[in-house]
C-alpha positions in Angstrom: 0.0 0.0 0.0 1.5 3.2 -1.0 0.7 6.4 1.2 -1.9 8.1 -1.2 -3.1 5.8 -3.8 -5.0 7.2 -7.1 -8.5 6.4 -6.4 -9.3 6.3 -10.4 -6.4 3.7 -10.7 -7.2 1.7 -7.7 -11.0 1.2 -8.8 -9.9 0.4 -12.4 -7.9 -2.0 -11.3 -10.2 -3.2 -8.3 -13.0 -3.3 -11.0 -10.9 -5.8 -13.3 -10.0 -7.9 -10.5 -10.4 -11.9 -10.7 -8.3 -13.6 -7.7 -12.0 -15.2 -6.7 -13.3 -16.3 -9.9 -13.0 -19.8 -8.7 -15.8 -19.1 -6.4 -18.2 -17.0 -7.8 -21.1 -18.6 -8.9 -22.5 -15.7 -10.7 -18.6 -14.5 -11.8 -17.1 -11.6 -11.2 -18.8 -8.5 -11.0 -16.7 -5.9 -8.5 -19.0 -3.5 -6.9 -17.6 -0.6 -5.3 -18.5 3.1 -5.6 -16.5 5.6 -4.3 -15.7 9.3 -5.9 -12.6 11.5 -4.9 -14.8 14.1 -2.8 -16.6 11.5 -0.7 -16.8 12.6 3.1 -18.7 9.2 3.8 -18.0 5.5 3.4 -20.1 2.2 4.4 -18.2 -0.3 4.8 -20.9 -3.2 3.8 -20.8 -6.9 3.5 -21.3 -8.1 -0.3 -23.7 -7.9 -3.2 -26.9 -9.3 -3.2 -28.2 -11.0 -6.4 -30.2 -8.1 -7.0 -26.9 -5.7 -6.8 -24.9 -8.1 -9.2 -28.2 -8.6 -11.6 -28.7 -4.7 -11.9 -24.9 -3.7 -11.1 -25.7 -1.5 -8.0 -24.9 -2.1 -4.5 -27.8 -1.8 -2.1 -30.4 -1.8 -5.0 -33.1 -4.1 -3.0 -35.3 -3.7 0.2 -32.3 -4.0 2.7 -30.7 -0.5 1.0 -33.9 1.1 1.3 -33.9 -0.1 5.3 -30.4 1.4 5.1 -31.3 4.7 3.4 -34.3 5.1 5.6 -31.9 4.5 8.7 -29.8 7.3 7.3 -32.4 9.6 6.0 -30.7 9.7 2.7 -32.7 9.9 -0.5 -31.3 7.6 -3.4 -30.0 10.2 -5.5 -27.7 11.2 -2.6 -26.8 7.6 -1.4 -25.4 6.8 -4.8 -23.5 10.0 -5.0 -19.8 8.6 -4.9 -18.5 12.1 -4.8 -20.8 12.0 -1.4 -20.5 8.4 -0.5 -18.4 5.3 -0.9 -19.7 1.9 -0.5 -16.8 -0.3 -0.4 -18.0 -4.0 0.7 -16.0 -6.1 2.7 -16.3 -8.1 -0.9 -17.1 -7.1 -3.9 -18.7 -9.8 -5.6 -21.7 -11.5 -4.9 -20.1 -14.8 -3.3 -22.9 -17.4 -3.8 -25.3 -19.3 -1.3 -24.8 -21.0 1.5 -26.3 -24.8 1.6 -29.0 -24.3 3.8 -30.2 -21.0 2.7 -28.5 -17.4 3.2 -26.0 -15.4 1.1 -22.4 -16.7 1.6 -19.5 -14.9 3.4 -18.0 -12.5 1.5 -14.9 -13.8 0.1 -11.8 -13.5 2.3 -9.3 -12.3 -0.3 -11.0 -8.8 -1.2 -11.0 -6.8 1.6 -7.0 -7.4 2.2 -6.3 -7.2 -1.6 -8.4 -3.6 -2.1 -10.0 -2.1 1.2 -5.5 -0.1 2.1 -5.3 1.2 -1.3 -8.9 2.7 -1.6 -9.1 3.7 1.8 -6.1 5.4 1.4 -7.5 7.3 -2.2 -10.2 9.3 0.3 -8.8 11.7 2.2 -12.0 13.3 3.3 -14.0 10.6 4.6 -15.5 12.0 8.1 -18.1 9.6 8.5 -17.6 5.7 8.2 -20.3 3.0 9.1 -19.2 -0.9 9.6 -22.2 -2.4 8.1 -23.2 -5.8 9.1 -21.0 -8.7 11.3 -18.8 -8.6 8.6 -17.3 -5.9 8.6 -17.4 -4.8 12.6 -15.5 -8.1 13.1 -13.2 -7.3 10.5 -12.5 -3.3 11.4 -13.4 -3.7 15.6 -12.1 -7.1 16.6 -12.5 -7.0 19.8 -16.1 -7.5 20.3 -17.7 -10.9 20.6 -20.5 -9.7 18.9 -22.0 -7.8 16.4 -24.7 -6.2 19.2 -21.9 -5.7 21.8 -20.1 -3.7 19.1 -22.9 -2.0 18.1 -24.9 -1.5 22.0 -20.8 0.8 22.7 -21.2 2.8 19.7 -20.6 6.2 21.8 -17.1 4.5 21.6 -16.5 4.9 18.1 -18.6 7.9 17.2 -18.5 10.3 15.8 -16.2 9.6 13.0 -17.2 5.8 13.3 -20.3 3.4 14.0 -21.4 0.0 14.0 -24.7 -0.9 12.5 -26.5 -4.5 11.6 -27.0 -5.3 8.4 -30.2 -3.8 7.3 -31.7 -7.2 6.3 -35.2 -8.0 7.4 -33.8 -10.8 9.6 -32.7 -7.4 12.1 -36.9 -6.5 12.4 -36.3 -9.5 15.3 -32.9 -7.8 16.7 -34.1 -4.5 17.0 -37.1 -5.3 18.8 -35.1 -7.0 21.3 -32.5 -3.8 21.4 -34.9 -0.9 21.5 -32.1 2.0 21.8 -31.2 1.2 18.3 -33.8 2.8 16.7 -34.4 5.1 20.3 -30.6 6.6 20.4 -28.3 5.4 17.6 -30.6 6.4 14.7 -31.7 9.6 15.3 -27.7 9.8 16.2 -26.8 8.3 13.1 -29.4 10.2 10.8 -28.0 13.5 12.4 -24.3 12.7 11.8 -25.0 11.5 8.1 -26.9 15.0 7.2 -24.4 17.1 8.7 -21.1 14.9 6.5 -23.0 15.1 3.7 -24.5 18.7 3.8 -21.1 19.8 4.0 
């Protein structure tokens, strides 16, 4: 990883990428968004089905959970000069036997995440979206809703968040101050990064 990478090179070259082709049932189909003047990033899990078939990350009811979460309209949300989605893979990685997307593959995130990190300088706001990534980028919680129930910890350049699945309409009724404290928090944060 060099010290500033050239975000136009590193998402050409991020976009080509084939080190997984093995395992891709669907084949290769790198989704990541991200423009030069982004101030925020969400740092997701992998495509959908939906996102490979229509070549847009979050294009299904989970990203309008998401956007709704954030208060951000769609035009903003696929703003990459406002917001970078860079999944902790970039390719939709399959099922798994017994139902359920598979993980996202283990080679992406090490291969790309340095180098396009690096390329946004004005990032201000960054969510870990989804087990995934919170394990990967806060290791030291033993769960996703530890990580996410200490998210005064992280804030208020960083939070935690589930994945906006409808397997979380269980998980937040059981956590209450997610949608109480840390969405109004995280609504609030999101419009003033992205006003800016």
């Amino acid at each position: 990883m060099t010290a500033r990478e050239d975000l136009t090179q590193v998402l050409t070259e991020a976009r080509a990428c084939t080190a997984c082709v093995p395992h891709l049932p669907l084949g290769p189909l790198p989704l990541v968004r991200a423009g030069a003047g982004a101030r925020m990033l969400i740092i997701s899990q992998a495509p959908g089905t939906k996102a490979h078939e229509t070549d847009l990350s979050f294009n299904d009811p989970s990203g309008d959970r998401l956007r709704d979460w954030l208060g951000v309209d769609r035009d903003t949300f696929y703003d990459p000069d406002k917001l970078a989605i860079v999944p902790m893979g970039f390719c939709y990685p399959g099922r798994l036997p017994k139902g359920g997307d598979a993980p996202p593959r283990p080679e992406c995130a090490p291969l790309w995440h340095g180098r396009i990190l690096s390329a946004l300088p004005d990032i201000s706001l960054t969510l870990y979206v989804g087990s995934y990534a919170i394990h990967h980028y806060l290791p030291g919680y033993k769960t996703m809703t530890a990580a996410v129930a200490d998210w005064r910890a992280h804030a208020p350049a960083v939070l935690p968040m589930p994945h906006p699945s409808w397997r979380t309409n269980a998980w937040e009724r059981k956590n209450p101050w997610f949608t109480g404290e840390l969405r109004p928090f995280v609504r609030e944060r999101a419009r003033a990064v992205l006003e800016k």
